[in-house]
C-alpha positions as CSV (number, residue, x, y, z in Angstrom):
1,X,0.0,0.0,0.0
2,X,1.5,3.4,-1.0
3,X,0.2,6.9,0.6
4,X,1.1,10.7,0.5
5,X,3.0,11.9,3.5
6,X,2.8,15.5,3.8
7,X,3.8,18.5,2.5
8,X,7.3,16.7,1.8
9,X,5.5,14.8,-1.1
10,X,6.7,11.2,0.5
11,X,5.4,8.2,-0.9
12,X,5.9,5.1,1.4
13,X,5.6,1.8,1.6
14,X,6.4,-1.2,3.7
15,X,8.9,-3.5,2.6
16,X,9.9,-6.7,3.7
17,X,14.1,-7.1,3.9
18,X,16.0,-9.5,5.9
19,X,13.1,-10.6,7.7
20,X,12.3,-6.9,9.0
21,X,9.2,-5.2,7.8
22,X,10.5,-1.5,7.2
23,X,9.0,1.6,6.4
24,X,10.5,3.3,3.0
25,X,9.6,6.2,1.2
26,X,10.5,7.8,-2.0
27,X,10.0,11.2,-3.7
28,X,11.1,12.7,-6.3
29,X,12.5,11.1,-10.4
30,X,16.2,11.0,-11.4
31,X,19.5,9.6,-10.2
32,X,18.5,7.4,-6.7
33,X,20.0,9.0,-3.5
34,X,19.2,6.7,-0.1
35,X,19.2,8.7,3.0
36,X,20.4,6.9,5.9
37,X,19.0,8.6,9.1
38,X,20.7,9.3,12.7
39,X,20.3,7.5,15.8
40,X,16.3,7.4,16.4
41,X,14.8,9.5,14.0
42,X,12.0,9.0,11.5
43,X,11.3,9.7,7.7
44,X,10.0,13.0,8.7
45,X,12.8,14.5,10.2
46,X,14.5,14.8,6.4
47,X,11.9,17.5,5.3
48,X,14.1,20.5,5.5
49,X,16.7,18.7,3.2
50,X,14.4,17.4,0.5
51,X,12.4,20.3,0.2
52,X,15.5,21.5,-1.5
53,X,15.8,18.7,-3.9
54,X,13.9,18.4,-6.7
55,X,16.6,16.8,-9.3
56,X,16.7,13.7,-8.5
57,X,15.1,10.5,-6.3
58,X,15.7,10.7,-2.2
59,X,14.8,7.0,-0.9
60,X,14.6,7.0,2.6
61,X,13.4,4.1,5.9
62,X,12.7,4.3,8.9
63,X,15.5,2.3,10.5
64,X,14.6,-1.0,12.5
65,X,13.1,-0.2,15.9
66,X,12.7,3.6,14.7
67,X,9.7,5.6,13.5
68,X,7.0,2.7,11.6
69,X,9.8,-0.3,11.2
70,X,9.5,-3.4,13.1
71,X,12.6,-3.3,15.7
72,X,14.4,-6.8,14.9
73,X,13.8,-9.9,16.8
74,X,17.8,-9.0,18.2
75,X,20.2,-6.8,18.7
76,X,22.4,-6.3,15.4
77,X,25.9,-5.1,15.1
78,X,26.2,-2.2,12.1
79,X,27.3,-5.0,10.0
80,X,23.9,-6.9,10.4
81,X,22.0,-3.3,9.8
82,X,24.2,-3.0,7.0
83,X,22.9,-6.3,5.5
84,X,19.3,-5.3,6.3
85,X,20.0,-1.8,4.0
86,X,21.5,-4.5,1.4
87,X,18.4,-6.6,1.3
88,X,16.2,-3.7,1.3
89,X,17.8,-2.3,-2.4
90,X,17.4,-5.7,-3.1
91,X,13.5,-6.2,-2.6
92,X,13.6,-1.9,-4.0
93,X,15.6,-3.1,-7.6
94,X,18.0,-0.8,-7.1
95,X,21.8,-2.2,-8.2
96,X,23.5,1.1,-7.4
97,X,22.5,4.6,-5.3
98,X,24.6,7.0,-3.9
99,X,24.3,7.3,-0.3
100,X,23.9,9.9,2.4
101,X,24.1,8.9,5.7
102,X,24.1,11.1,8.7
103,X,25.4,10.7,12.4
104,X,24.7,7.1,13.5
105,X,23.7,6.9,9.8
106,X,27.3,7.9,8.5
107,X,28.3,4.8,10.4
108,X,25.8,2.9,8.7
109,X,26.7,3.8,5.4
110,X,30.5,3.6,5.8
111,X,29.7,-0.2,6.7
112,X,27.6,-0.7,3.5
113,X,30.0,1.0,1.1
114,X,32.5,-1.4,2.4
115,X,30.8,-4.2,3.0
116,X,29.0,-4.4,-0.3
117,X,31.0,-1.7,-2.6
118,X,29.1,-2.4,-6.0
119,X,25.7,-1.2,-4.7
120,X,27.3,2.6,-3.6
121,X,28.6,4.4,-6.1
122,X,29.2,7.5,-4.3
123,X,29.0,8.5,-0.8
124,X,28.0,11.8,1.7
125,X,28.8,11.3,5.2
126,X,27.2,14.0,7.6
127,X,28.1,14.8,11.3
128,X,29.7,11.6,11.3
129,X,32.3,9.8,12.8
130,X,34.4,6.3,12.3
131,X,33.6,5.5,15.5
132,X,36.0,4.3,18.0
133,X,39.2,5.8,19.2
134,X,37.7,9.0,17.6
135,X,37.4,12.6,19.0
136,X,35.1,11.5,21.9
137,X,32.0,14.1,22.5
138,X,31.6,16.6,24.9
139,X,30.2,14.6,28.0
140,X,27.1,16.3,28.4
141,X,25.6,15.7,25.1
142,X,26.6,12.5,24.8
143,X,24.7,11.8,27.8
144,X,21.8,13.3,26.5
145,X,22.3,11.6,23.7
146,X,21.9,8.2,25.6
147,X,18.0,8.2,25.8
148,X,15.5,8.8,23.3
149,X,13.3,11.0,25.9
150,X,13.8,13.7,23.7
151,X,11.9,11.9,20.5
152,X,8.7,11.7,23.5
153,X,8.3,15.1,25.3
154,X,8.1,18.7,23.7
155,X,9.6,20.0,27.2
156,X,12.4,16.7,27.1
157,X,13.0,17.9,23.3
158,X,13.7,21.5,24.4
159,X,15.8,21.4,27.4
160,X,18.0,18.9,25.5
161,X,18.2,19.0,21.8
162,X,20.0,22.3,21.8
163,X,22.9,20.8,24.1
164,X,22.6,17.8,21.7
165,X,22.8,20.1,18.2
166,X,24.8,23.4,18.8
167,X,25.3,25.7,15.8
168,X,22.2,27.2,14.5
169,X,19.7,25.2,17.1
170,X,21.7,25.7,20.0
171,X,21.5,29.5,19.3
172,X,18.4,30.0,17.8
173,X,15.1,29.2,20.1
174,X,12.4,29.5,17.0
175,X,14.8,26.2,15.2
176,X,13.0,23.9,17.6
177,X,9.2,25.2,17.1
178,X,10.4,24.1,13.1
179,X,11.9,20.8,14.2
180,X,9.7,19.3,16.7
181,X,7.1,18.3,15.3
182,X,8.8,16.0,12.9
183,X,10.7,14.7,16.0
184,X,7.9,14.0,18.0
185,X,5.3,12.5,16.0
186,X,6.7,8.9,15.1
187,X,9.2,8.9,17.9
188,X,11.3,5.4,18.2
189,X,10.3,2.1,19.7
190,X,12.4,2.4,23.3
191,X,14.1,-0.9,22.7
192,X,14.7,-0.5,19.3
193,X,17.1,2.4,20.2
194,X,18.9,0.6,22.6
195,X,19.1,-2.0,20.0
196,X,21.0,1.1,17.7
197,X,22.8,2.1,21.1
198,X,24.1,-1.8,20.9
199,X,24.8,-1.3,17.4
200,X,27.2,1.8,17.5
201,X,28.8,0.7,20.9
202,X,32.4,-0.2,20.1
203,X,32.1,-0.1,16.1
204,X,35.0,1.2,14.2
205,X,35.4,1.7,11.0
206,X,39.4,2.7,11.3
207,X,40.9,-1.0,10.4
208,X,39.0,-0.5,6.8
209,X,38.5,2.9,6.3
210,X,41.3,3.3,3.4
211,X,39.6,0.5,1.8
212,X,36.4,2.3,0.9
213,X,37.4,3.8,-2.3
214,X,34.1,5.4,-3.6
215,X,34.6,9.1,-4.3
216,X,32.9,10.7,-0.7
217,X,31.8,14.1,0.6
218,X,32.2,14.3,4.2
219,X,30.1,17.1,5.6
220,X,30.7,18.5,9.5
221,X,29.9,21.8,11.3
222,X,32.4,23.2,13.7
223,X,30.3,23.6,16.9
224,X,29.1,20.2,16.9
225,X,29.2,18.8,20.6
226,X,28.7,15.6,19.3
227,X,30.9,14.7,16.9
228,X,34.1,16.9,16.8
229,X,35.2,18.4,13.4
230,X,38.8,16.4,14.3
231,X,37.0,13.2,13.5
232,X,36.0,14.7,9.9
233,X,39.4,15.6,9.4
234,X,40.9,12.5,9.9
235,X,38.6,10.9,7.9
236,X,39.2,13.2,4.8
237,X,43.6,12.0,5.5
238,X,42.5,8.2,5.8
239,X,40.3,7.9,2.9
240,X,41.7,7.4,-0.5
241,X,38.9,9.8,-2.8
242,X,37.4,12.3,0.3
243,X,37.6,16.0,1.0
244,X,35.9,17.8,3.4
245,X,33.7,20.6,3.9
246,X,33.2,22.4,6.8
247,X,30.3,24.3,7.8
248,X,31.0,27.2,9.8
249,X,28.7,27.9,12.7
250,X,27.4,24.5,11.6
251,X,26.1,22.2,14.6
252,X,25.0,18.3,15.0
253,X,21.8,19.5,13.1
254,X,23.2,21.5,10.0
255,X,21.4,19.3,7.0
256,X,17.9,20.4,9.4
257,X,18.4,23.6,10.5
258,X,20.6,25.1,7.7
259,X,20.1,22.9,5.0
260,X,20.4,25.7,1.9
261,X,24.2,25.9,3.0
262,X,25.1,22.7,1.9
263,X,22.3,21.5,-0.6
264,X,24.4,23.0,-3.4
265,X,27.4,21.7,-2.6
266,X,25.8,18.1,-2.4
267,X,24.7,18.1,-5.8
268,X,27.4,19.4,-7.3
269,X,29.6,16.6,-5.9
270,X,26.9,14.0,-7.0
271,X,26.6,15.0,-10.4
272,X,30.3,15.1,-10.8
């Protein structure tokens, strides 16, 4: 069954992948471009970015245990996830998309380009990170980070999302009356994001990150308390075809709260 979703022109669907019924949605015609989201959030959440986008198809899901998927019957490691995202192009008919995944996202998609290199042919990695014996966060936000109670209360979302973000949410109040609703109507299944907790908790992508050879855009603000621009940099050095571009005053939450700053730049680099 395939319905409308909003004012972001969404069309979704549930597929079956790996044994997980997940919820995908596509919009847009051209070259595919799957969207890999961050640590609990839903379809919704990408409507600042693809309002910007209308040359090409975005596919996005909600990941397992997030938003409308079925969490899995057990915890997965990102290599398992990165099976699931496999399967899912699979049951989808797509060969080849470029990918963009963001935060615990990146993670996800640096795992797929490696793990199964013929189906990416080019890659965006957002407010990501390789993962262990990175840049750690500051403590506080990644504490916050921890629990989903911001996906379940508008006061929760609030007092902890601008910690969380920094650049333009941490500073400017009216960003959260534009994000929260998208946040807070599908929020994740409790278990499922420990489940993506268990996932991200000692992954690394450092032993194979020179191996993934697909031309990349790596993406990171410079007041992110989350993931610190360091980590960005020293991906850029260890992979063989990345380069970096910072986002000045950019935060954890640049491709929502400032998407126009980058939109260009990621279309330029796809159609290259």
């Amino acid at each position: 069954m395939t319905a409308e979703d909003g004012a972001a022109g969404w069309n979704s669907s549930s597929v079956r992948a790996a044994g997980v019924t997940l919820r995908v949605a596509r919009r847009g015609e051209g070259r595919p471009l799957l969207l890999i989201t961050g640590i609990g959030a839903n379809i919704e959440m990408w409507g600042p970015l693809a309002r910007l986008v209308d040359d090409r198809e975005l596919i996005a899901f909600d990941a397992p245990g997030a938003g409308l998927s079925e969490r899995p019957p057990r915890p997965l490691r990102m290599r398992g996830l990165a099976g699931i995202v496999a399967a899912l192009l699979d049951r989808l008919g797509l060969d080849e998309v470029d990918v963009l995944g963001y935060s615990f996202g990146g993670g996800l998609a640096q795992e797929l380009a490696y793990r199964a290199p013929l189906r990416v042919r080019r890659l965006v990695l957002c407010a990501t990170t390789h993962g262990l014996l990175g840049v750690p966060p500051r403590p506080v936000p990644a504490l916050l980070l921890a629990t989903p109670a911001r996906y379940y209360h508008p006061l929760l979302f609030r007092l902890t999302v601008p910690r969380i973000a920094g650049g333009r949410t941490g500073r400017d109040p009216t960003q959260l009356d534009l994000q929260a609703a998208a946040r807070l109507e599908r929020p994740p299944d409790p278990l499922g994001y420990a489940f993506q907790l268990y996932a991200a908790s000692g992954w690394t992508s450092l032993p194979w990150l020179h191996r993934i050879t697909q031309p990349t855009l790596i993406l990171a603000g410079d007041d992110d308390p989350v993931i610190p621009l360091a980590n960005a940099r020293f991906m850029a050095r260890r992979m063989p075809s990345a380069r970096l571009r910072v986002v000045e005053g950019g935060g954890h939450l640049f491709l929502l709260d400032q998407p126009e700053t980058v939109v260009d730049d990621i279309g330029a680099f796809l159609d290259r």
